[in-house]
GUTOR-892393 format. One line per 8 residues: number of its first residue (from 1); their letters; for each residue x, z, y of N, C-alpha, C, CB. Coordinates in pm, whole numbers, always signed. Glycine has a CB too. Layout:
REM GUTOR-892393
NUM> A> X,Z,Y,X,Z,Y,X,Z,Y,X,Z,Y; ...
***
This chain:
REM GUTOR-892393
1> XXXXXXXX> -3566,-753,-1497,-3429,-789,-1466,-3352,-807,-1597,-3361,-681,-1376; -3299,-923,-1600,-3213,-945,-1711,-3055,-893,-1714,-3215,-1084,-1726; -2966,-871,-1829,-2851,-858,-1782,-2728,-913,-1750,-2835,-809,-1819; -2783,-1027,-1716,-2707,-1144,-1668,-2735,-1123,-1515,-2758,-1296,-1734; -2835,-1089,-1454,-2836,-1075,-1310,-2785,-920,-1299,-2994,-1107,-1241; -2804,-825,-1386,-2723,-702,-1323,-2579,-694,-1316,-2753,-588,-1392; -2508,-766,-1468,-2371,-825,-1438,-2356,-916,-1321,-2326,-900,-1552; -2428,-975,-1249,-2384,-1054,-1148,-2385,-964,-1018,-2473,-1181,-1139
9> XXXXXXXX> -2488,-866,-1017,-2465,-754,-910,-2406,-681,-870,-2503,-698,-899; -2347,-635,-1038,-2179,-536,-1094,-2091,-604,-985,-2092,-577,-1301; -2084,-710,-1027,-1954,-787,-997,-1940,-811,-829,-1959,-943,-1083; -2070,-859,-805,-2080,-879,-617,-2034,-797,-594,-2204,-884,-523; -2105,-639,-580,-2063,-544,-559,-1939,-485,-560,-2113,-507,-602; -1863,-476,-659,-1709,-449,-671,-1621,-541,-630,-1668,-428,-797; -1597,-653,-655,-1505,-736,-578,-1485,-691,-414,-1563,-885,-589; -1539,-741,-366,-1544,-651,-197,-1449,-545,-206,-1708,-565,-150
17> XXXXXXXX> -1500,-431,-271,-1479,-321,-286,-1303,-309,-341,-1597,-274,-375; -1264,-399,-482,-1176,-408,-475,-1115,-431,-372,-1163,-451,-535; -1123,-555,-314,-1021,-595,-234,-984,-519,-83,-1053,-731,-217; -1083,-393,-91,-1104,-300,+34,-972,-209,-30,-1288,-207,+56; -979,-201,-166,-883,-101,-186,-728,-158,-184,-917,-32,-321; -730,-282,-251,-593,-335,-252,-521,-333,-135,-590,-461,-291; -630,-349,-28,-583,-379,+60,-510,-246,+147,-680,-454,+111; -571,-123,+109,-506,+0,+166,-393,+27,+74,-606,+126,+176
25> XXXXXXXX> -372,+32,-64,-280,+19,-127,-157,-5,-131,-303,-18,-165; -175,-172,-49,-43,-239,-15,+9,-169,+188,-90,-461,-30; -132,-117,+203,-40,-89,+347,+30,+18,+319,-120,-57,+491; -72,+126,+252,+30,+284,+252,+190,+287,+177,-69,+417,+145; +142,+163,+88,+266,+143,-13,+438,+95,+86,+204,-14,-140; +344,-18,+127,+459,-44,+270,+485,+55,+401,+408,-178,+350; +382,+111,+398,+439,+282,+527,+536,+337,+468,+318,+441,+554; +527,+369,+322,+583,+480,+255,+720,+435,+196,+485,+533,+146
33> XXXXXXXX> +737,+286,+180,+890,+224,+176,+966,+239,+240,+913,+121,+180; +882,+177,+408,+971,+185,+517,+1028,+317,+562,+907,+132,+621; +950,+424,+563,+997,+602,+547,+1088,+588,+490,+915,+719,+472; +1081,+558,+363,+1221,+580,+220,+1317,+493,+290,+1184,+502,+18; +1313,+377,+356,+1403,+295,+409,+1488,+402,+514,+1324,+161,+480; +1411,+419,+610,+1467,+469,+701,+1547,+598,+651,+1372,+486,+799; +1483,+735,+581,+1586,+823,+515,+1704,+798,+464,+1545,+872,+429; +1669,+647,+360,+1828,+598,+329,+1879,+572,+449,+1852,+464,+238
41> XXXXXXXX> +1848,+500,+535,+1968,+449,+631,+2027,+572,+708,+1913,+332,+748; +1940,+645,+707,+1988,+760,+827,+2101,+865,+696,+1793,+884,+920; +2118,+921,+588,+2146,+959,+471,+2301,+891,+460,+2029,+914,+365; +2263,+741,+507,+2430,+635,+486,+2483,+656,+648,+2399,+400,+439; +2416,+651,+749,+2457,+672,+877,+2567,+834,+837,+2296,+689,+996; +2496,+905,+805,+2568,+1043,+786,+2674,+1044,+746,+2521,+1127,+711; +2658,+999,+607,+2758,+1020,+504,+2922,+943,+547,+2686,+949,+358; +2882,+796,+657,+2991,+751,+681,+2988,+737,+834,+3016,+635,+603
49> XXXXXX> +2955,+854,+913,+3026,+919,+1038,+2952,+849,+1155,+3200,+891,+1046; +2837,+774,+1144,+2818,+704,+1208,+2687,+787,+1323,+2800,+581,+1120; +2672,+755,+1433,+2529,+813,+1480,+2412,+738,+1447,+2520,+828,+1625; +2317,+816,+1441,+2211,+775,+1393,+2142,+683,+1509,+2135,+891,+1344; +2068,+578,+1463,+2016,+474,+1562,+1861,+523,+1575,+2034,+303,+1502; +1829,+560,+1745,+1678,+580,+1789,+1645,+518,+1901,+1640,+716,+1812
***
């Protein structure tokens, strides 16, 4: 085996793999906004007398 075919195996291999991770990355990242979203809104609901929306 040369190392031109094990770099090509490296690479098969991880790409996938990256994009398995990016891809959880960007969801937890967006769960964990929308949380922070919602605390702010509920935080501004408070502060200016309003009831909270459920």
């Amino acid at each position: 085996m040369n190392i031109g075919d094990i770099i090509f195996q490296l690479f098969a291999l991880l790409v996938p793999i990256a994009i398995i991770v990016a891809i959880i990355i960007f969801v937890r990242s967006s769960k964990k906004r929308k949380e922070q979203l919602d605390r702010i809104e509920e935080k501004l609901d408070r502060a200016s007398g309003q009831s909270p929306k459920k």
